[in-house]
GULUM-55210 format. One record per residue (C-alpha): residue in one letter; x, y, z. Coordinates in steps of 0.25 Angstrom, whole numbers, plus 5000, padded with zeros to 4 digits. Layout:
N
AXYZ ...
//
This chain:
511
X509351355152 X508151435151 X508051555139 X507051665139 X506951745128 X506551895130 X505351935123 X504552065124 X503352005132 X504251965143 X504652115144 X503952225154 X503052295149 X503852425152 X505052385145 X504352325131 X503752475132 X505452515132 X505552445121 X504452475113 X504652615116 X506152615112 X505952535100 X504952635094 X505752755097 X506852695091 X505852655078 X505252795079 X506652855079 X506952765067 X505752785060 X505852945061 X507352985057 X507253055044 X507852975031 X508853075025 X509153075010 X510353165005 X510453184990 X511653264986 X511853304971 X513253314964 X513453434958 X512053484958 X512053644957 X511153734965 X510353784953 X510053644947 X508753614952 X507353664949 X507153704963 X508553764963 X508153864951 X508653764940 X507653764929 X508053674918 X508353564926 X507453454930 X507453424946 X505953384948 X506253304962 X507253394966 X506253504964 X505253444973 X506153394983 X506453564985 X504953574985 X504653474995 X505853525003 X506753645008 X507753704997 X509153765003 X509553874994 X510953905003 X511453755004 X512953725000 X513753594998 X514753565006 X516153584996 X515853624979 X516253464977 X515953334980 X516753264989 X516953374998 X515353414999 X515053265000 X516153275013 X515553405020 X513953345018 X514453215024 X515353255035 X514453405040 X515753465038 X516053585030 X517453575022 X518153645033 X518253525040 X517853415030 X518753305028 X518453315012 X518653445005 X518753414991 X518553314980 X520053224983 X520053084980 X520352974989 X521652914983 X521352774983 X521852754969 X520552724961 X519952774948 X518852834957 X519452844969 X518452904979 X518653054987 X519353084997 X518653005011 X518253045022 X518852995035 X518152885044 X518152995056 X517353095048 X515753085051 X514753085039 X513253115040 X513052955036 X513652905049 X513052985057 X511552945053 X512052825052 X512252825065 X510752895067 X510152775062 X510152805047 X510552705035 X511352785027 X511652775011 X512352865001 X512152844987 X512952934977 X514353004977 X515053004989 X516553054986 X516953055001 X517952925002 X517952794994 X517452655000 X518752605006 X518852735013 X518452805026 X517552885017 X516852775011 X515252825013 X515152685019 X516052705029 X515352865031 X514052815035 X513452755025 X512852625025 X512552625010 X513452694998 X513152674984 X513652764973 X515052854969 X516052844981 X516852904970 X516453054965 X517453004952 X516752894951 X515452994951 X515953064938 X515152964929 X513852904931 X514152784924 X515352734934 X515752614934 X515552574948 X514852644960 X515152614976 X514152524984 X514452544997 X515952514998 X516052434983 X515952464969 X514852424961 X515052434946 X514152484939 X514452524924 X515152424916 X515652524906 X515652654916 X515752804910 X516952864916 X516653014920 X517453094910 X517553094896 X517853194885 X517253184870 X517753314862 X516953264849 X515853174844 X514453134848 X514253144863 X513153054868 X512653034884 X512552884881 X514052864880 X514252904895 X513252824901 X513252674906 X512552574911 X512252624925 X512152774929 X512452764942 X511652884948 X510452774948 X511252674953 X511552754965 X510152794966 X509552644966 X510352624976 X509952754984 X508452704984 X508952554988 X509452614999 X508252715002 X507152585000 X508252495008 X508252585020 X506852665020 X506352615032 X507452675042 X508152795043 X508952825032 X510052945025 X510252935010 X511353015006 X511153014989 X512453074982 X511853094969 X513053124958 X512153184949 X512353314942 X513953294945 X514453274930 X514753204921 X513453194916 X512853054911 X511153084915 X510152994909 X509753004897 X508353024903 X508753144908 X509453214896 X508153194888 X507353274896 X508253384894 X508253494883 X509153474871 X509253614869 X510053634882 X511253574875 X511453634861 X512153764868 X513353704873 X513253564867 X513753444872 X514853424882 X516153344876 X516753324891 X517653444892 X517353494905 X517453344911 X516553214914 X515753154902 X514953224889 X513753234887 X512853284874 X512053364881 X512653424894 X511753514899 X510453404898 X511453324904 X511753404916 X510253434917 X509853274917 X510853244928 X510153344938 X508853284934 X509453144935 X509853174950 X508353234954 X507653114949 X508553024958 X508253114968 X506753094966 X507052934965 X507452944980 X506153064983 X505352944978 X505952834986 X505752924997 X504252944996 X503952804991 X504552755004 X503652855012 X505152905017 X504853055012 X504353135023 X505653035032 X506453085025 X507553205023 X508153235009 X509153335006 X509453364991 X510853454988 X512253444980 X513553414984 X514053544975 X513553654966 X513653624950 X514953584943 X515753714937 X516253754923 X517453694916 X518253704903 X517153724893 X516253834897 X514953784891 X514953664901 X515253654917 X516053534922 X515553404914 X514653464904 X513653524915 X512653634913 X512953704925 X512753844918 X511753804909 X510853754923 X511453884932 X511653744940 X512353834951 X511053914953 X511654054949 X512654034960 X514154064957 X515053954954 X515053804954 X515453674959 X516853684965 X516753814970 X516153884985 X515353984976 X514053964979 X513653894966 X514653784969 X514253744982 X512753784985 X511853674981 X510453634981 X509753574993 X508453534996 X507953475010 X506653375009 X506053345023 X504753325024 X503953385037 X505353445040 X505753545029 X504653645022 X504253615008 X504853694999 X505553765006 X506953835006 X508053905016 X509253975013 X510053935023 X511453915021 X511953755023 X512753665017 X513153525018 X513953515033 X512353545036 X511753415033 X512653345043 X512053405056 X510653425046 X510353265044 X510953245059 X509853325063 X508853255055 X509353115059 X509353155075 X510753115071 X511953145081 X512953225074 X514453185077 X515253245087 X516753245081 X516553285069 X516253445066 X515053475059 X514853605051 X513553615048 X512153645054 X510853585055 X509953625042 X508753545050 X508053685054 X508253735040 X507653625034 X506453645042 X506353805039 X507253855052 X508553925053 X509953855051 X510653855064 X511853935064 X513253865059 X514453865068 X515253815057 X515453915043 X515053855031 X516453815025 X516853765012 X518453715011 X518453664997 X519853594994 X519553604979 X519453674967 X520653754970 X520153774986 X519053844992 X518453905005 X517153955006 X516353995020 X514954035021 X514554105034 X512954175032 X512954265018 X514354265018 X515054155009 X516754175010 X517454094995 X519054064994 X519354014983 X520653944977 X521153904990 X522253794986 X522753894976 X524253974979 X523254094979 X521954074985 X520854184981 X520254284990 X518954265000 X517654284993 X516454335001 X514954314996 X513654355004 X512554254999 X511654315003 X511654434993 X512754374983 X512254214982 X513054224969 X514354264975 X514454394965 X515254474976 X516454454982 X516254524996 X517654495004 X518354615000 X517054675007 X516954585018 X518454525021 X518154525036 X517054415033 X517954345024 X519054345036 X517854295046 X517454185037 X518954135033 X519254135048 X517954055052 X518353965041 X519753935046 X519253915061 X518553805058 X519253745047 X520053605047 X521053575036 X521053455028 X522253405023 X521653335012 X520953465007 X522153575011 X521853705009 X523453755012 X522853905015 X521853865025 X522453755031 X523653825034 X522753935041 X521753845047 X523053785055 X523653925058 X522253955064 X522253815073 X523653835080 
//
């Protein structure tokens, strides 16, 4: 029997032309997808960076990522906690239809059990650039399902996971173990649980440190994954768990800070939760300063590669700064949330809808795309980035799942927002329940919502009273009712995050 093997010379000239032509399109479309790196921040208030107003906190790179970018002065999280922000910024849904609504374990039984998962049918913003081409990686907290769970991030898209499944786990930065991929890699032989009380004696910050801080663990295997995957398209998604307490800096850090800032309130004993520290608020200020220079570790691996003008990078916080707790003198862990006006001069913190618990900082790098420093004040928040990275992928977005934000891409490039179709909701299942709605200058606030007595609708205009001093339902109740009503069209209960009020209404208004 006679073989002939099929080489190009033997082909027509046309059809070599077909092939050369299609093999280049599809190497030009390869070669000019735009990288996207997404850092998000845990716990990181909108006043605590320089470009943000803060003036006692060093955040060099960070300053000059806003100077080389566009600066959103309106931009929100998704929920005032984790878990349920991670779950809005993933799924591009807000939380009056997300299928995570609060911080709720999984109930697998273990001493860090993971949060609540999301389902295998819900779509996240990793599977879809997957599916564009993309390799995908997330290195940081995740708090959205633990590995042998449909919420694992390796079963939502992501080819590579290295860091806190766990947000418990996330509570000291001396674990003793972090998740690569779907295993646990140990990596403290004498870890630093995350809480601990010392009423008397010496305090020193060496005593809650260990062998490895886990912050630069997560961020060697970040830039493995970046140097690994640099010649194709790629989406970095970057967790970062720093400022969220307890606080366990370098010691680097703490001595660049003054010792003068401590000698007012002293050290913190552990009585508001997590771990002391001698000199809280130098502490509080070092882990903010810690988290820029890991953000200027990836900036750097950027332009070494020549990936910088590739490249899309979104900077923002999953929440606003943690709140006040039973000592006065400190917020929750020992942080220096006053002493930093870490909220910006907004009113209230994390855990609430108040403006200071859920705006956050964001700044937009894309080079030949966004204006250099620049800023909008367009209102957004995270259900926006689902459509947004689409948009900036040429990715197709799903087409059973709602999506509840819009495409930021002309705002990022100095245009108008299109108009939403969807209210910007927030349905938050904690801190005793809360609703808030945002529709223009108009911001709607119900607070203690799971209580026997819920409190009355709050109505805010931003845009004269971005500090929410006056109360304006009494004045307005028809824009309260408008509001509440547009809310309950569109929401859909979960009956892992009840909200017995609403969802009793919500199924009157189906039937």
């Amino acid at each position: 029997m006679t073989t002939h093997k099929l080489t190009l010379s033997r082909l027509p000239k046309s059809l070599l032309l077909c092939i050369f032509y299609f093999a280049s399109a599809s190497g030009i479309a390869q070669a000019e997808k735009t990288n996207i790196v997404f850092i998000l921040a845990d716990d990181l208030g909108y006043g605590e960076l320089g470009s943000y107003g803060q003036k006692k906190i060093r955040t060099p790179n960070l300053d000059r990522l806003a100077k080389e970018g566009i600066r959103f002065t309106q931009h929100y999280t998704g929920a005032p906690v984790c878990a349920p922000a991670r779950c809005t910024l993933m799924t591009g849904q807000n939380l009056a239809h997300a299928q995570v609504r609060g911080n709720k374990d999984s109930g697998n039984g273990r001493i860090f059990p993971g949060q609540w998962p999301l389902t295998a049918d819900v779509v996240t913003i990793a599977e879809v650039l997957k599916q564009a081409g993309y390799t995908t990686g997330a290195f940081g907290k995740w708090g959205l399902g633990p590995s042998n769970t449909s919420g694992s991030p390796i079963k939502q898209g992501f080819d590579r996971y290295f860091g806190y499944n766990c947000q418990r786990n996330a509570h000291s930065y001396y674990p003793p173990f972090l998740d690569s991929n779907e295993r646990e890699v140990l990596i403290n032989k004498y870890p630093i649980p995350g809480r601990d009380r010392k009423p008397e004696g010496e305090i020193k910050a060496e005593d809650y440190r260990a062998e490895n801080y886990a912050p630069d663990l997560i961020l060697d295997e970040a830039v493995k994954f970046l140097n690994k995957n640099k010649a194709k398209p790629f989406f970095l998604y970057l967790p970062f768990v720093e400022p969220h307490v307890s606080m366990q800096p370098p010691q680097a850090w703490l001595d660049q800070y003054p010792e003068e800032w401590d000698k007012e309130n002293g050290v913190y004993r552990g009585q508001n939760g997590y771990l002391p520290h001698p000199r809280p608020r130098a502490a509080y200020a070092s882990m903010i300063s810690d988290l820029d220079e890991h953000v200027g570790t990836i900036l750097e691996q950027l332009d070494k590669h020549g990936l910088t003008d590739k490249t899309l990078v979104v900077f923002t916080s999953d929440n606003g700064p943690t709140h006040g707790s039973r000592d006065p003198k400190f917020h929750v862990g020992g942080a220096a949330c006053t002493f930093f006006d870490s909220a910006g001069g907004l009113n209230g913190f994390k855990g609430s809808c108040y403006e200071g618990g859920i705006r956050i900082p964001c700044i937009v790098k894309w080079p030949g795309k966004i204006q250099a420093d620049s800023q909008t004040d367009t209102p957004s928040y995270f259900p926006d980035w689902f459509p947004t990275l689409c948009s900036v992928a040429g990715a197709e977005l799903p087409k059973d799942q709602q999506l509840d934000g819009i495409d930021l891409t002309s705002v990022l490039k100095g245009g108008q927002a299109p108009p939403r179709e969807e209210l910007m909701i927030w349905e938050f299942h904690g801190y005793r329940g809360i609703v808030a709605i945002r529709d223009g200058k108009w911001k709607a606030l119900r607070r203690n919502l799971l209580n026997k007595t819920p409190a009355d609708w709050e109505l805010y205009d931003l845009e004269k009273d971005q500090n929410e001093t006056t109360d304006l339902a009494a004045v307005h109740p028809e824009i309260v009712a408008r509001l509440e009503q547009e809310y309950l069209k569109t929401r859909i209960p979960e009956s892992d995050f009840p909200i017995p009020l609403y969802d009793k209404l919500s199924t009157v208004d189906s039937q």
